[in-house]
ZADRENBA-183924 format. One record per residue (C-alpha): x, y, z. Coordinates in steps of 0.2 Angstrom, whole numbers, padded with zeros to 4 digits, always signed. Layout:
<rs>
XYZ/...
</rs>
This chain:
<rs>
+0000+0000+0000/+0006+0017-0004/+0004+0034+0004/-0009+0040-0009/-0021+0024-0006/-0018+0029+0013/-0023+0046+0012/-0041+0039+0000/-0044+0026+0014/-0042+0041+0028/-0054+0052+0017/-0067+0038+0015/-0066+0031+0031/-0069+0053+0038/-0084+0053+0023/-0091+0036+0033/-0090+0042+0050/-0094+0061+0045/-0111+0057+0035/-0120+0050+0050/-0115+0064+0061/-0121+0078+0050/-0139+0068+0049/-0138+0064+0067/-0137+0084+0069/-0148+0090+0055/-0164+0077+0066/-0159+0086+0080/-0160+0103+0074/-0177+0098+0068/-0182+0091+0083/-0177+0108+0092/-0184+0117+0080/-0202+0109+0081/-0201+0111+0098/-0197+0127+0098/-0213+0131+0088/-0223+0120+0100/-0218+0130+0113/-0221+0147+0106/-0239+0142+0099/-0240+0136+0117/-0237+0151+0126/-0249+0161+0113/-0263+0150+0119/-0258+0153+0139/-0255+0170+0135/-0274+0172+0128/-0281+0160+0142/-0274+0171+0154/-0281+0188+0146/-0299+0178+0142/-0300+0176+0162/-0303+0193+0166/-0318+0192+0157/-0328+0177+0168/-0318+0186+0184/-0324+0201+0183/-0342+0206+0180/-0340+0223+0177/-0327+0221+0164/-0341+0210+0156/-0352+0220+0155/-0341+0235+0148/-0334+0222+0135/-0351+0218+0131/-0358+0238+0130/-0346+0243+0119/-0344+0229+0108/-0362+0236+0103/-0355+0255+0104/-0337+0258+0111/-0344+0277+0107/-0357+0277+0119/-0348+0272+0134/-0343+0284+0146/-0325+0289+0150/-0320+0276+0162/-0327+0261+0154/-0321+0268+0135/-0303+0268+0144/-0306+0249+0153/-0313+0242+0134/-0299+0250+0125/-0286+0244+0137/-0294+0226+0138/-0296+0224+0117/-0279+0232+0114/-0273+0218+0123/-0285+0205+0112/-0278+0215+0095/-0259+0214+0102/-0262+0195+0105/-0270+0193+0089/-0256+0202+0081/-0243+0192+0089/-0252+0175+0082/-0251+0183+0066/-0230+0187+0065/-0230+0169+0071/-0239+0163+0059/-0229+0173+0045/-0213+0168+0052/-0218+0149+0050/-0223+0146+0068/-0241+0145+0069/-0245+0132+0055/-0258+0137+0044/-0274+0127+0050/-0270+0137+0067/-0269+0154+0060/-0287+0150+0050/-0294+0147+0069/-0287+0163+0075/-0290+0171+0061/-0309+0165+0061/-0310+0173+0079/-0303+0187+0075/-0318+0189+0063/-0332+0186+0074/-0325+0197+0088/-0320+0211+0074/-0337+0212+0066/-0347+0219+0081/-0349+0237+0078/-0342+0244+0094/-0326+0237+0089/-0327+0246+0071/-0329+0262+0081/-0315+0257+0094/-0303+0251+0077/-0307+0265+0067/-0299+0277+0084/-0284+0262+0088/-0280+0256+0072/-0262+0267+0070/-0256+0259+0086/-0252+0243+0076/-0240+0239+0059/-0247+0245+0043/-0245+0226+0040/-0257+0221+0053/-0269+0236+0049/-0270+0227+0033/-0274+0211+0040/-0287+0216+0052/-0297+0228+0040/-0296+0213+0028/-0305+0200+0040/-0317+0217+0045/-0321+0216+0027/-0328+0199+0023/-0345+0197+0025/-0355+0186+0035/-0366+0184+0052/-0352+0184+0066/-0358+0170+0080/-0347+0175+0093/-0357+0186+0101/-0376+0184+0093/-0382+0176+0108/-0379+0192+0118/-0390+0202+0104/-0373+0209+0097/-0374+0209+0075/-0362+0214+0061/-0361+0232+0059/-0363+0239+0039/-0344+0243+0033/-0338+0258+0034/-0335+0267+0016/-0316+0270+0014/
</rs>
């Protein structure tokens, strides 16, 4: 055997050994990665369970949330400020699902189910007036996306059994 045969029989033997490894990585940089995304679509969902509370613990806030999703305009001062504050915090969740979902993280069937929620708690007409004041807090990006899903058409369920309907679009 000569040097050259040597050094092809090291190369191969390094190829052999080397090919395993890098598979053996790249499975467990998938692994982490769909773990990763479990995780974050994880902590969305406890992070809107937690916000959804304050709803069924607090009456009051119900009942504001309930008012002026009929006419965020008609509430007085106090409760305009207590709605705003509470459906700021449903719009920034809502926005966070949406960069996960853009950035791959929220899978497409779970963005559908936000995006479907989105819809029914958007088409109440309080929350057209309340939009219409709030909108430039969020990205242009996300203005988009909301005032797309306020767009469609269709009876919203989400709150019809509390005698809240669809408010007529607002010309642009």
């Amino acid at each position: 055997m000569n040097w050259d045969m040597l050094a092809a029989l090291g190369q191969l033997a390094a190829v052999l050994v080397g090919i395993p490894s890098l598979i053996y990585l790249a499975l467990q940089i998938r692994a982490q990665t769909k773990e990763r995304r479990i995780a974050a679509v994880n902590a969305l969902t406890v992070q809107w369970g937690d916000m959804t509370n304050a709803l069924h613990d607090s009456a009051e806030l119900s009942d504001i949330y309930l008012r002026g999703a009929q006419s965020f305009n008609s509430l007085d001062p106090v409760s305009k400020l207590r709605f705003s504050a509470f459906f700021n915090r449903f719009v920034n969740y809502f926005e966070a699902m949406y960069y996960a979902h853009r950035n791959g993280i929220l899978m497409g069937q779970s963005w559908r189910k936000v995006e479907r929620t989105m819809w029914d708690l958007l088409a109440a007409p309080g929350v057209h007036e309340w939009w219409a004041a709030r909108r430039e807090w969020h990205t242009d990006e996300f203005i988009a996306v909301v005032d797309a899903i306020i767009a469609k058409t269709g009876e919203p369920k989400a709150l019809s059994i509390y005698g809240i309907h669809r408010a007529e679009p607002e010309p642009k």
